[in-house]
C-alpha positions, 0 to 999 in steps of 0.5 A: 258681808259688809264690803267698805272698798274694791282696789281694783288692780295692785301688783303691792298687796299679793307678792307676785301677782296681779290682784284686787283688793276687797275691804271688808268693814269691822274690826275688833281691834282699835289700834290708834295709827290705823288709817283705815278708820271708815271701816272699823269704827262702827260710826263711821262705817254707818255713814260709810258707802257699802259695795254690794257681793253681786257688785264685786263678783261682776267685778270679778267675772270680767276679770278673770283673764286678767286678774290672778288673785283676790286680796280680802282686808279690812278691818279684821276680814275673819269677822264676816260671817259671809267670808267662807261663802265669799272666799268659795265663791272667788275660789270657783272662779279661779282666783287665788286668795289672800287674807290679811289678818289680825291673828285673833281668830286662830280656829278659821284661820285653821279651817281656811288653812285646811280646806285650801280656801286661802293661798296666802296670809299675811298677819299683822303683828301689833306689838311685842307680847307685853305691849299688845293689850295696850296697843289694840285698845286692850282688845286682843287675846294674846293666847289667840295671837300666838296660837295664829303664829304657831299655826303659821309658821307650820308652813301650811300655806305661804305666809308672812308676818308684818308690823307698822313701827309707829312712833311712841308706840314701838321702838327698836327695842319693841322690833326686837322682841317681836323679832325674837318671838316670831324668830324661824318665820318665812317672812317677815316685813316692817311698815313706816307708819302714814300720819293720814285719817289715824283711828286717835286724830293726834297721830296725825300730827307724829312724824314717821320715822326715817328710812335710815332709822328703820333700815337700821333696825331690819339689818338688826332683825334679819337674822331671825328670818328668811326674808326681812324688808321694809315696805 
């Protein structure tokens, strides 16, 4: 497992629970407005400081009575060969679970899923389907994503689905169309974009969208779900 950062108390990352958050380094995708470049790209996490597992659950250990949950992010956490090992472990201790996603790993999405090893999932949705090569640097499998969002929306487990709108990447128009394919879902989120340590440098430099504009579109999409707010 290469764990690239502990958050140690969130009452954000788990809705309803108080939890921390484990940052496993790695991901397949290279998404330009990611902010989580340290862990993703593979130069950077070589200069990166890693946490040790025996660190973690130490952590975790002391917390029991305090903590409720474990959030695993990342990067992509499904690239870990350690993850099953790591969620078993946590599972053992009486934590609650959750992973966020990326979608592109559908089958041990199904496993976790399955065998009850996660509590919740949250997956991040790129892009509208024509946009989504494009968007995570012609990485992902869109047949992969799409077999993550049907699984998902089998309501196995408490889900919810959420895009970062970043400027020059997804409009309106964009929100719309992923609205329309994820239609029927729990919940689904959208995320103002952080101009802060971006994985491409120049969208440092591009100016969020306002609150209005994004309220605008979830009034627009809140038909399409249960539950649809900005975050």
């Amino acid at each position: 497992m290469l764990i690239g950062g502990l958050q140690k108390f969130t009452f954000i990352d788990y809705p309803g629970k108080l939890a921390c958050v484990v940052f496993l380094a790695g991901c397949n995708f290279r998404c330009p407005f990611c902010y989580n470049r340290e862990i993703v790209l593979a130069q950077e996490i070589k200069k990166h400081p890693l946490i040790s597992e025996r660190e973690i659950f130490k952590f975790l250990k002391e917390r029991k009575n305090l903590l409720e949950g474990v959030v695993i992010t990342g990067g992509e956490p499904c690239l870990n060969k350690g993850l099953l090992g790591f969620i078993k472990k946590a599972k053992k201790l009486g934590y609650l679970v959750k992973i966020d996603t990326n979608g592109s790993f559908p089958e041990m999405l199904r496993y976790l899923i399955a065998q009850r090893l996660v509590d919740y999932v949250a997956m991040d949705i790129k892009a509208s389907k024509e946009k989504y090569k494009e968007i995570t640097g012609g990485r992902a499998d869109l047949r992969h994503i799409e077999r993550s969002v049907s699984l998902l929306k089998e309501n196995r487990v408490d889900y919810e689905f959420r895009s970062t709108v970043a400027p020059t990447l997804l409009d309106k128009k964009d929100v719309l169309e992923i609205a329309r394919w994820i239609s029927g879902a729990k919940r689904y989120y959208l995320q103002n974009f952080r101009p802060e340590k971006t994985l491409n440098p120049k969208f440092e430099k591009i100016k969020p969208y306002s609150q209005n504009y994004l309220l605008k579109i979830q009034k627009s999409i809140s038909p399409f779900f249960e539950i649809c707010q900005l975050r």
